[in-house]
N, C-alpha and C positions, 0 to 999 in steps of 0.2 A: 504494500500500500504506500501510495506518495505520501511524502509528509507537507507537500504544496499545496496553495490555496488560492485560488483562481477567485479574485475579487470580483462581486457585483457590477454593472455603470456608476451603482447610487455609493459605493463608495468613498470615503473621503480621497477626492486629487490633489493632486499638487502642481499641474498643469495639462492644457490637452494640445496637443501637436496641430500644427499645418503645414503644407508642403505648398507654396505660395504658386497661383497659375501664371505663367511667364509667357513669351513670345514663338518660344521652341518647341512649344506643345501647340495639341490640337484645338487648345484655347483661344490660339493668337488670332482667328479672324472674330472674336466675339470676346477680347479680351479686356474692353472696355463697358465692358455691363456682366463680366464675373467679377472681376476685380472687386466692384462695391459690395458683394455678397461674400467676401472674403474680410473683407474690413469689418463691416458688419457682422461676421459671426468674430472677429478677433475681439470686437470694441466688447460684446458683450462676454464674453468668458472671460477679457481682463477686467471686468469686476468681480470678477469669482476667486480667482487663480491663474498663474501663469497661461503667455500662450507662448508656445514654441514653433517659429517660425523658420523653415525649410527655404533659402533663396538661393538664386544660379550664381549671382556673384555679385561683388561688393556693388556693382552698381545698382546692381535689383535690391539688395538691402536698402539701401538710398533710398531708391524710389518708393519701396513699401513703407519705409517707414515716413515719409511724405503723408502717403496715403493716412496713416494711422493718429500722423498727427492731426492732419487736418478732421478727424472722425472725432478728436478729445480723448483719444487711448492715451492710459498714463504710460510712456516709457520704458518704466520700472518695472512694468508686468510683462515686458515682452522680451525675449531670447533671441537672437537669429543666430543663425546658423548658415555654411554654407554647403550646398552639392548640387548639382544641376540634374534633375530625373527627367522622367519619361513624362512624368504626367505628376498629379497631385491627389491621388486619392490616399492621401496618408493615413485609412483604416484598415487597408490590406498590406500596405507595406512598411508601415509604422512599427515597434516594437511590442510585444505581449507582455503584459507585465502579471508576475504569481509572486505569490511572496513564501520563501522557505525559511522557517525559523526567526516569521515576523519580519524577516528583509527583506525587500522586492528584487527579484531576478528578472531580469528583461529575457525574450524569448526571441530570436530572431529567425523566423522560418522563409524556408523561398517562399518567394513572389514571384509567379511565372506568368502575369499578363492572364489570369482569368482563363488557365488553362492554353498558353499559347498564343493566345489570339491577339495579343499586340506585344510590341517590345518591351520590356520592364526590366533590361538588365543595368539602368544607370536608378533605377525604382527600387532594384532589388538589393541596390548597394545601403541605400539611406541611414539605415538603423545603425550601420554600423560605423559608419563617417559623423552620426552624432556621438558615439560613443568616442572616439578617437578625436574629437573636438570637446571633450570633457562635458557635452550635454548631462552625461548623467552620475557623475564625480567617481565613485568607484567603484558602483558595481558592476557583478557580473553579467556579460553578455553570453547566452548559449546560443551559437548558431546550428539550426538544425536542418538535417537533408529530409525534407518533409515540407512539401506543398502546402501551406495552409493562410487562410486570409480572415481580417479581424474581423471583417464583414458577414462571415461563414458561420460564424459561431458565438450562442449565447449563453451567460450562466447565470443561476440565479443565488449565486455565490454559496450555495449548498451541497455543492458538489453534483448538479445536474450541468449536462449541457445539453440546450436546444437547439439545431443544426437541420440542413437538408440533405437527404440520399442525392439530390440536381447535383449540387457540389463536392460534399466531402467524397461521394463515388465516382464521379466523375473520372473517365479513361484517361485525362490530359492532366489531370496532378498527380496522383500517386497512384500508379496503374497498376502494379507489382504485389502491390498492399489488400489484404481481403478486410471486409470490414472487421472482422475481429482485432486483426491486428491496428487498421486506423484507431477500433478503440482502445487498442493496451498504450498506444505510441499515447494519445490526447490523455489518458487516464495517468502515464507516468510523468508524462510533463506539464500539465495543469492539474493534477490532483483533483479529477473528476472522477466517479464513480458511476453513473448514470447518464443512458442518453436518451435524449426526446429525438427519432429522427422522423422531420414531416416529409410525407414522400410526395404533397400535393401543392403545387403555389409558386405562380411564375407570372410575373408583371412583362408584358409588352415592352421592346424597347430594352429587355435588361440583359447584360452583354456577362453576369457573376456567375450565370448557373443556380439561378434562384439563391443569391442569399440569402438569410434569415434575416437578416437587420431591415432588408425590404419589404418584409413581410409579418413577421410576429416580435414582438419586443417581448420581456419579463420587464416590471416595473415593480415588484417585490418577488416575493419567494412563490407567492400565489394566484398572482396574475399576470396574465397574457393578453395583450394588446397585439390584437392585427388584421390585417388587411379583410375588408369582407365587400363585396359588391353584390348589390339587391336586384340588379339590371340586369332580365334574362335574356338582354340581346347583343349586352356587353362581352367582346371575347375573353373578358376575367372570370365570367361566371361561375362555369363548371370548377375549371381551377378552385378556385377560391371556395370554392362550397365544398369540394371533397377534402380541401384543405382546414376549414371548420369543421366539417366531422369530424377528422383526424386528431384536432385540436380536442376534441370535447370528450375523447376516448381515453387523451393522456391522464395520470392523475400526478399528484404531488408526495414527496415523499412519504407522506403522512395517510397514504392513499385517499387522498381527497381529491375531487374535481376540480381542476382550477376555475376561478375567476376570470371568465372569459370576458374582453372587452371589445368591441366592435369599431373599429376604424372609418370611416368612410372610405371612398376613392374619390378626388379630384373627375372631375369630366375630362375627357379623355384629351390630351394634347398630343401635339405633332411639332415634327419640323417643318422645313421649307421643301422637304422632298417628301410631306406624305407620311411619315412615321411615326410609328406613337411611341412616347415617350415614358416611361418608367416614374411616374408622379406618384409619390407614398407618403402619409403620414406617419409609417412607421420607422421612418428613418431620421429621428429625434435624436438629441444627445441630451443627454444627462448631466449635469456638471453642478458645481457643488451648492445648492438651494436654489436652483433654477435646473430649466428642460428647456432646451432650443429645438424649435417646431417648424419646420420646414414649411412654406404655405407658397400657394402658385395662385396665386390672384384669382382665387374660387371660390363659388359660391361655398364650398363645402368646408371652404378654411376655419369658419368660425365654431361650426359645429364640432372639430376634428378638437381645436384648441381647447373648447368646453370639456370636451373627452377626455381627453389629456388632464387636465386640471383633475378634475373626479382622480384620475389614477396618481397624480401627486399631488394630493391636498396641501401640501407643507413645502411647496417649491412654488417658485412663480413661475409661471411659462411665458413663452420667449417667443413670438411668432419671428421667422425670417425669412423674407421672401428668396425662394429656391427656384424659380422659374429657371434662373440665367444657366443654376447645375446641370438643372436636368437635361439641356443643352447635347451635354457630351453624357448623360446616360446613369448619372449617377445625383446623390444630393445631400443635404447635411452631414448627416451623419458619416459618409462615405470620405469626406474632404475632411475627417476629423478621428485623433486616438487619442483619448486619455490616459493621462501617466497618474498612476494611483499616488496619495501620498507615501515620500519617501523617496521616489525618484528622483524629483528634481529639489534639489536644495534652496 
């Protein structure tokens, strides 16, 4: 048995990462209407805790922190860093933080691009060019040969993990590996004992392999927040409904039924060629007495926010408009990893 312990979201942080979107990525023809939703989720999580900032080079430093100032971020709460990636979803390529004997251990697993499917080898460096830049003062870094992304997987810091068979089985990350074994490898090194895997649930537009973080959140030990569409002509339907059954068979350790909670869906958006796009309110962050809530200028925002609230009565929620993320396929939550307290000094 691990003696590790795979912290909650709602645990106490001590900063959450960003990998800032730059000109060299597939941002740069839309890169002045993500930018402000980058500032905007920095300005609010530096009043929380730390934000750790990911830039290409001292000149992109500069310029963000222009940005940041002119937004009223206090200084004092921001880090930068430098390495130049592929892209910025800094919750697949960000570090895993468990904590062994009450220290936090950073986990640093590949990133291989969502199964291959884009380049991520300047992505897959990150975690470790903070650690070498003294981002995270002395601990230990374990890098592991093991496929896995923070987007893939959820705990409800009780030693359950909630996950999908779309990703964690997936032929293009660890194809060698039967699932038993994927469970002993996730079980020895986040000191998880249990898994939830949903076999049902895939948003339009989404490039992860059904993530979990797209689709069902834990917001305690007992409830489950996620994605559900009422629309029998909506092509989420079936998904999503076999996906809620699936939901409502699991139980909690205590063999109770969880606390199921109902999400809405956004109406449906696209881009300029026609495609729909990957719009979720489940892809919230969590940070410390506040939830940052991803909203796309919909009628459904409000209702999604009230929701939300219900499930953390003792936190303020955060609405942030995510239209410009979902752009390239991905949204709050995605462009963000929490470093639990401890990490960062």
């Amino acid at each position: 048995m691990s003696n590790r312990w795979f912290p909650p979201e709602w645990h106490e942080q001590s900063a959450v990462m960003l990998t800032w979107a730059h000109e060299h990525s597939d941002w740069a023809p839309i890169l002045n209407q993500v930018e402000p939703v980058f500032t905007e989720i920095s300005y609010y999580i530096s009043s929380h805790e730390y934000v750790i900032i990911v830039a290409c080079d001292r000149a992109h430093v500069e310029h963000i922190h222009q940005l940041l100032q002119q937004r009223g971020v206090d200084p004092a709460q921001v880090r930068f860093y430098i390495h130049r990636g592929n892209d910025t979803w800094a919750r697949d390529h960000g570090p895993i933080t468990v904590y062994e004997n009450q220290t936090p251990v950073l986990l640093d697993f590949v990133f291989n691009g969502w199964g291959n499917k884009f380049a991520a080898d300047l992505d897959n460096e990150i975690s470790h060019a903070l650690l070498t830049q003294d981002a995270f003062g002395d601990l230990q870094m374990h890098s592991l040969d093991f496929v896995l992304e923070g987007g893939g997987i959820e705990t409800d810091g009780s030693g359950t993990l909630l996950t999908t068979s779309r990703c964690l089985l997936a032929h293009t990350r660890n194809p060698s590996l039967t699932v038993n074994q994927i469970e002993a490898m996730l079980s020895a090194q986040l000191g998880v004992d249990r898994f939830l895997w949903l076999d049902h649930g895939a948003l339009a537009g989404d490039d992860t392999d059904s993530h979990i973080d797209t689709l069902a959140r834990f917001c305690d030990q007992d409830t489950i927040a996620y994605c559900y569409c009422d629309d029998e002509s909506d092509e989420h339907f079936s998904e999503l409904h076999s996906m809620e059954q699936q939901l409502q068979s699991f139980r909690t350790r205590n063999n109770q039924p969880y606390r199921l909670v109902r999400l809405p869906l956004p109406a449906a958006k696209y881009d300029e060629l026609g495609h729909r796009l990957p719009a979720t309110y489940a892809n919230f962050l969590i940070i410390n007495d506040a939830v940052l809530v991803p909203t796309y200028q919909d009628p459904a925002d409000a209702r999604a926010l009230q929701i939300l609230q219900q499930c953390f009565p003792d936190r303020e929620i955060i609405s942030v408009d995510c239209s410009a993320l979902i752009r390239q396929y991905g949204s709050l939550h995605c462009v963000t990893m929490q470093l639990p307290v401890g990490v960062v000094k």
